[in-house]
MDTraj code that builds the backbone (N, CA, C; nanometers):
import mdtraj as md
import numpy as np

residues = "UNK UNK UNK UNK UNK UNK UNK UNK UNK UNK UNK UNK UNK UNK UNK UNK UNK UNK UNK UNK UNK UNK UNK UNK UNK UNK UNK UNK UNK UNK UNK UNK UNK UNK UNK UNK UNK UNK UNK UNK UNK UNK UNK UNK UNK UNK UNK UNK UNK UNK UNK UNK UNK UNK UNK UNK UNK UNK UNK UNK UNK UNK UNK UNK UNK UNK UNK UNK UNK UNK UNK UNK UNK UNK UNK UNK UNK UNK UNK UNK UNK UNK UNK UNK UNK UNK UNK UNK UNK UNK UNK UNK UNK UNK UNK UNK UNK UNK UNK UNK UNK".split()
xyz = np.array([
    [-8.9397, -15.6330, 3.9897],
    [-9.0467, -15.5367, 3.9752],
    [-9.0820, -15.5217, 3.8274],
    [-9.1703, -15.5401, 3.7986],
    [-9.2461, -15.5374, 3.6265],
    [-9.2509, -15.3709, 3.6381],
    [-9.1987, -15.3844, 3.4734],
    [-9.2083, -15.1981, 3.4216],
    [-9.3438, -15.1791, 3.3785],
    [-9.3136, -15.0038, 3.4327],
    [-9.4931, -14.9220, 3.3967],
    [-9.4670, -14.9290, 3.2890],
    [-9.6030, -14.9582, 3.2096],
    [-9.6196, -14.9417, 3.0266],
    [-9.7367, -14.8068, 2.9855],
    [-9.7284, -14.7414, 2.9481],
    [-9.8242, -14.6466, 2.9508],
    [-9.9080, -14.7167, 2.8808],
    [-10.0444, -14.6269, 2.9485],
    [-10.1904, -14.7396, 2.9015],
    [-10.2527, -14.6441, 2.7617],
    [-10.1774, -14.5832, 2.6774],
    [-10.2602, -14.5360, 2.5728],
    [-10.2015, -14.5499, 2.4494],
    [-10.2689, -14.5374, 2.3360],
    [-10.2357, -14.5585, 2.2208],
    [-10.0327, -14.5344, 2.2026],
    [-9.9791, -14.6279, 2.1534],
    [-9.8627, -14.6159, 2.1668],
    [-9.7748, -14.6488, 2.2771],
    [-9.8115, -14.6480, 2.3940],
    [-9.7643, -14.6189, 2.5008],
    [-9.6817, -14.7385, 2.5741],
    [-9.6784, -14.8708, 2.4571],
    [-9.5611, -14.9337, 2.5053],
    [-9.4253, -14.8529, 2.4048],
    [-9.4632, -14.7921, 2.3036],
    [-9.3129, -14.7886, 2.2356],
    [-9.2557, -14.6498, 2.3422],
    [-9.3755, -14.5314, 2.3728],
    [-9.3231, -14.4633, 2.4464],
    [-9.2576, -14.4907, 2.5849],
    [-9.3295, -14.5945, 2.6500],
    [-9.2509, -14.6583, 2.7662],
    [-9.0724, -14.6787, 2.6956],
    [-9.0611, -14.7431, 2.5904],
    [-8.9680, -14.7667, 2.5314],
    [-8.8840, -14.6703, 2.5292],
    [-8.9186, -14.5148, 2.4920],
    [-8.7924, -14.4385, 2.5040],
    [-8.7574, -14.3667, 2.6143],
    [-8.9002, -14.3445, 2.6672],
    [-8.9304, -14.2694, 2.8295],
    [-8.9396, -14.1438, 2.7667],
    [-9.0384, -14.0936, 2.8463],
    [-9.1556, -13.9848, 2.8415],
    [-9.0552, -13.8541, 2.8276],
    [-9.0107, -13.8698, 2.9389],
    [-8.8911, -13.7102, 2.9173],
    [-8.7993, -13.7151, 2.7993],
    [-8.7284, -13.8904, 2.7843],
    [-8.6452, -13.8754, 2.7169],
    [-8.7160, -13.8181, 2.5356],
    [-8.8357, -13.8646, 2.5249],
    [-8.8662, -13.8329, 2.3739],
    [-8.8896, -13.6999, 2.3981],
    [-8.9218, -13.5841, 2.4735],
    [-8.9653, -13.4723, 2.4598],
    [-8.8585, -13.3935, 2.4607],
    [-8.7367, -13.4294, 2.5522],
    [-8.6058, -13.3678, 2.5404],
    [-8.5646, -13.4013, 2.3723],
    [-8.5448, -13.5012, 2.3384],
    [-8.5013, -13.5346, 2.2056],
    [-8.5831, -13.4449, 2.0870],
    [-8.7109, -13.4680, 2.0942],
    [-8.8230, -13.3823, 1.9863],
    [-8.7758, -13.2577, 1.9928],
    [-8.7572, -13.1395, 2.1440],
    [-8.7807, -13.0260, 2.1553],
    [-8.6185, -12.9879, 2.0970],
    [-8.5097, -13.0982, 2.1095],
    [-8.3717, -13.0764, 2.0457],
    [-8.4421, -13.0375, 1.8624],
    [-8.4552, -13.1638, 1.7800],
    [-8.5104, -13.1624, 1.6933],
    [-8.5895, -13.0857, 1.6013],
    [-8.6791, -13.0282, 1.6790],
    [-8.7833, -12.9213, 1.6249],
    [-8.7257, -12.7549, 1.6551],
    [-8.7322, -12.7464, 1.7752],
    [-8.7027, -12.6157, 1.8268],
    [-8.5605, -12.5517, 1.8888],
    [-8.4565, -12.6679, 1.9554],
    [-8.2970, -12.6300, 1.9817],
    [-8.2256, -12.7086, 2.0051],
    [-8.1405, -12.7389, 1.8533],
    [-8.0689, -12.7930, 1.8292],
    [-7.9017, -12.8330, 1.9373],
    [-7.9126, -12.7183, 2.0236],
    [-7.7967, -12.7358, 2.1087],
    [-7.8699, -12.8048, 2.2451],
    [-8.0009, -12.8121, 2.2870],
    [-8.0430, -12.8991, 2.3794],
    [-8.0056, -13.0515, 2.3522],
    [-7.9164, -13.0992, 2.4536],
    [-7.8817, -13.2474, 2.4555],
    [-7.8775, -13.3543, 2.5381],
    [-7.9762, -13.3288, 2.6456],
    [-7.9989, -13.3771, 2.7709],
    [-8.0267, -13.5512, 2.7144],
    [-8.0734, -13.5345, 2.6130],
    [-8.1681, -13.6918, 2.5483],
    [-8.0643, -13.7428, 2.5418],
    [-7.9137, -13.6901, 2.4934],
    [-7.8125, -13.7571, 2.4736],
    [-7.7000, -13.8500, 2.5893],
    [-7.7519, -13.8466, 2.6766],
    [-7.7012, -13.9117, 2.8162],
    [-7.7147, -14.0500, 2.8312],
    [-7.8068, -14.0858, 2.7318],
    [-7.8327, -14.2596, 2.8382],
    [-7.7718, -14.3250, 2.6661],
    [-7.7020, -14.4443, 2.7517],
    [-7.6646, -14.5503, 2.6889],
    [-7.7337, -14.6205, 2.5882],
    [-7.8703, -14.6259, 2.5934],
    [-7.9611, -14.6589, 2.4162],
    [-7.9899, -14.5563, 2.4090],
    [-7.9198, -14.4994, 2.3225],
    [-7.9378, -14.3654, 2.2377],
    [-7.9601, -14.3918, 2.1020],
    [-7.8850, -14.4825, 2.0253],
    [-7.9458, -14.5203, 1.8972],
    [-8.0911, -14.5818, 1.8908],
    [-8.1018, -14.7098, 2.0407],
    [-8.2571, -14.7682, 2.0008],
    [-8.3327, -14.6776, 2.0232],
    [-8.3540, -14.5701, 2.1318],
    [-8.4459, -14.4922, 2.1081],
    [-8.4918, -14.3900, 1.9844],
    [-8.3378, -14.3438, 1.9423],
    [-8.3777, -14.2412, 1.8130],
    [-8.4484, -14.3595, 1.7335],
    [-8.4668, -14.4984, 1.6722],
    [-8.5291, -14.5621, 1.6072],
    [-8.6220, -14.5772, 1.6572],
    [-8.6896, -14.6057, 1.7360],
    [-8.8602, -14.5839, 1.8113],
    [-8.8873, -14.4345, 1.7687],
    [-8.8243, -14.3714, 1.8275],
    [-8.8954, -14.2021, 1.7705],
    [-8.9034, -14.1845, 1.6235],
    [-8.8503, -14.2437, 1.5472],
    [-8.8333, -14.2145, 1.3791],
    [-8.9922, -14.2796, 1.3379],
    [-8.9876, -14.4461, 1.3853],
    [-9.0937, -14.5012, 1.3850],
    [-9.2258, -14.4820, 1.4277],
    [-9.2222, -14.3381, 1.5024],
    [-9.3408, -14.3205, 1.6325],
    [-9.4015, -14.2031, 1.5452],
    [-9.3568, -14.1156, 1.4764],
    [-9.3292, -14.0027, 1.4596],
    [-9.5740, -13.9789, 1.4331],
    [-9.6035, -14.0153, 1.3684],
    [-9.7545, -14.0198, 1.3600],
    [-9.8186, -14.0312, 1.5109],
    [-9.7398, -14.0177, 1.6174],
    [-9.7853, -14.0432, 1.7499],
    [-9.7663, -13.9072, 1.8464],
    [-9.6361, -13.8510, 1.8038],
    [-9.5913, -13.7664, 1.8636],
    [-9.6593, -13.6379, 1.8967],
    [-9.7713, -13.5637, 1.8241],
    [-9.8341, -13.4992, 1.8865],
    [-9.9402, -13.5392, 2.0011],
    [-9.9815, -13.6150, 2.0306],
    [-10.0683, -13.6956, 2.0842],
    [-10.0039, -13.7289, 2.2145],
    [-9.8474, -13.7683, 2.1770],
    [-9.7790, -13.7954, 2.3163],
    [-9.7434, -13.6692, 2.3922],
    [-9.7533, -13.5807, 2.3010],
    [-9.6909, -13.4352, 2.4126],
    [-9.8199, -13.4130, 2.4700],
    [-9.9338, -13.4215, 2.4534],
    [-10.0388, -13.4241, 2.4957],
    [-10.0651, -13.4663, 2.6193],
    [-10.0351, -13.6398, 2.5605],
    [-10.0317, -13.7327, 2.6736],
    [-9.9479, -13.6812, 2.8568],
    [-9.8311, -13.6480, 2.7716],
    [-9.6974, -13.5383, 2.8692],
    [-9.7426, -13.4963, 2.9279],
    [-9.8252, -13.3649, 2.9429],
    [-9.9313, -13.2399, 2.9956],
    [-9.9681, -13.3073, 3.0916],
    [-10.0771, -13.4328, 3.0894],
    [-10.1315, -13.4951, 3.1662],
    [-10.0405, -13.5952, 3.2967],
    [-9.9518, -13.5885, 3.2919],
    [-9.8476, -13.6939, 3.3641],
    [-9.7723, -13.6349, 3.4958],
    [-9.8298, -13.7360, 3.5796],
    [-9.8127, -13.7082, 3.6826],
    [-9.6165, -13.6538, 3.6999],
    [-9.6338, -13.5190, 3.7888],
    [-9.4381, -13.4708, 3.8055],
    [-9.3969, -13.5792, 3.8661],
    [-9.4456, -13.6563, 3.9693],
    [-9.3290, -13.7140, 4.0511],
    [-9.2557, -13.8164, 3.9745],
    [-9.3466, -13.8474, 3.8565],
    [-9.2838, -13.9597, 3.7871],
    [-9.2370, -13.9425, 3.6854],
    [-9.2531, -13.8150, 3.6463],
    [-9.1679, -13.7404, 3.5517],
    [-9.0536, -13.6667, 3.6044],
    [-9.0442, -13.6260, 3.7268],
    [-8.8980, -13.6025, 3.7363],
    [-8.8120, -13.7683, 3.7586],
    [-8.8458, -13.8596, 3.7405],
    [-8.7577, -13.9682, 3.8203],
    [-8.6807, -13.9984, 3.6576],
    [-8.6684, -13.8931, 3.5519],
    [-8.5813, -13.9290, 3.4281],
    [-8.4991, -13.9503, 3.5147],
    [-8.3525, -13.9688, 3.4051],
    [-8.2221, -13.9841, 3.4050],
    [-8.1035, -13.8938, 3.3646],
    [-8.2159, -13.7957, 3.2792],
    [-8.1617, -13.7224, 3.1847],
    [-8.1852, -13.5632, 3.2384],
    [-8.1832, -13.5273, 3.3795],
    [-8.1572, -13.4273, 3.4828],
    [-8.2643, -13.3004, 3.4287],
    [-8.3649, -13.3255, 3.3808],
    [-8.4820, -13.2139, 3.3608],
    [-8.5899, -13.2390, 3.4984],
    [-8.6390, -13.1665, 3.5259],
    [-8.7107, -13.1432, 3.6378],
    [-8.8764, -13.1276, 3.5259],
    [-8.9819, -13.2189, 3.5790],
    [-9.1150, -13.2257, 3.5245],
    [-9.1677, -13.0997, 3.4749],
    [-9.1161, -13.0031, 3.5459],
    [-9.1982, -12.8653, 3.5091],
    [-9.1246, -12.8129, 3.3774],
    [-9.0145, -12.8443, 3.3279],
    [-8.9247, -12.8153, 3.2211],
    [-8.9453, -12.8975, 3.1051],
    [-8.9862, -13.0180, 3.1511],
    [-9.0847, -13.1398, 3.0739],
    [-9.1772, -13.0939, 2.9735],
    [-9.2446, -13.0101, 3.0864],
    [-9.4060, -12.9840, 3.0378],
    [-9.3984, -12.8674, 2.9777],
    [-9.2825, -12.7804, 3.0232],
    [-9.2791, -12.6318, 2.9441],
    [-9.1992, -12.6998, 2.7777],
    [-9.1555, -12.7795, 2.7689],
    [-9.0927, -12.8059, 2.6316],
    [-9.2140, -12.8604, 2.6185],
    [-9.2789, -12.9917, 2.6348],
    [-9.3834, -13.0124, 2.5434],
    [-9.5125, -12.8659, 2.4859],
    [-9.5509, -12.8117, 2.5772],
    [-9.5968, -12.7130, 2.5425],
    [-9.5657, -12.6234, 2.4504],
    [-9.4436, -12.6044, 2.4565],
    [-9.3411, -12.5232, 2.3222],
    [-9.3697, -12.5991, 2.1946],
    [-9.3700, -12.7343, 2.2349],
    [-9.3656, -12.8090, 2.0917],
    [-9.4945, -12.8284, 2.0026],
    [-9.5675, -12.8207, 2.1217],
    [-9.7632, -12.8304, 2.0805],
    [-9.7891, -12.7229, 2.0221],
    [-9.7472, -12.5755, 2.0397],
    [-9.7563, -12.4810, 1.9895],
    [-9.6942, -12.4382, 1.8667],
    [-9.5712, -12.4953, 1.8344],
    [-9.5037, -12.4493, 1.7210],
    [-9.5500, -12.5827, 1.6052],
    [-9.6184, -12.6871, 1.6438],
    [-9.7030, -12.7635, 1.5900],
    [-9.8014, -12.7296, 1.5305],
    [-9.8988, -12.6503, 1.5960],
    [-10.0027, -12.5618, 1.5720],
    [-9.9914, -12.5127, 1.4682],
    [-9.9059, -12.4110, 1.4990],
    [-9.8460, -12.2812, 1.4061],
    [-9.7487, -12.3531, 1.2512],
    [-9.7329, -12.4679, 1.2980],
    [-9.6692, -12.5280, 1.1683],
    [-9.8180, -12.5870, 1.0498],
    [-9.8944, -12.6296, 1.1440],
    [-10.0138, -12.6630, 1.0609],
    [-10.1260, -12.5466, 1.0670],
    [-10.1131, -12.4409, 1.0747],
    [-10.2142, -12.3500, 1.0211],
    [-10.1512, -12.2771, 0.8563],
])
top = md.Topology()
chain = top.add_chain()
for i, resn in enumerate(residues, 1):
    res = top.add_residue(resn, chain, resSeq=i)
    for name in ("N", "CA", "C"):
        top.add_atom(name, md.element.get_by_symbol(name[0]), res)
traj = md.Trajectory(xyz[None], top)
């Protein structure tokens, strides 16, 4: 079976870390440091290097997030349920905001 690649700007490196996994990781990062769900899967180093590299993308991808269908956002690995997905990206879009005003 050939892997989904997301069809938008970026969206093979984000295929690369998976959609939940970068938003769990960012929302560790930015907003709580004791969230560690990102920390579960076995490429844990290659992904933190895609996200370091991505980083000019990342508002755009939480964006992208918002828009994404749940069923295929709950099928992470990393035991967040889509609606917890979308409430961290949202957290993060906002304190984004508020970081650039």
């Amino acid at each position: 079976m050939a892997r989904h690649t997301f069809s938008f700007n970026g969206g093979k490196e984000l295929t690369t870390m998976g959609a939940s996994w970068f938003v769990s990781y960012c929302y560790h990062e930015h907003l709580d440091g004791t969230h560690m769900n990102w920390d579960s899967v076995l490429t844990v180093k290659n992904r933190i290097s895609a996200y370091y590299k991505t980083k000019y993308l990342h508002k755009y991808w939480l964006e992208q997030v918002l828009e994404m269908n749940n069923y295929n956002l709950n099928k992470n690995t990393i035991n967040l349920k889509a609606t917890e997905i979308k409430n961290m990206a949202e957290k993060l879009l906002d304190y984004i905001a508020k970081r650039n005003t």
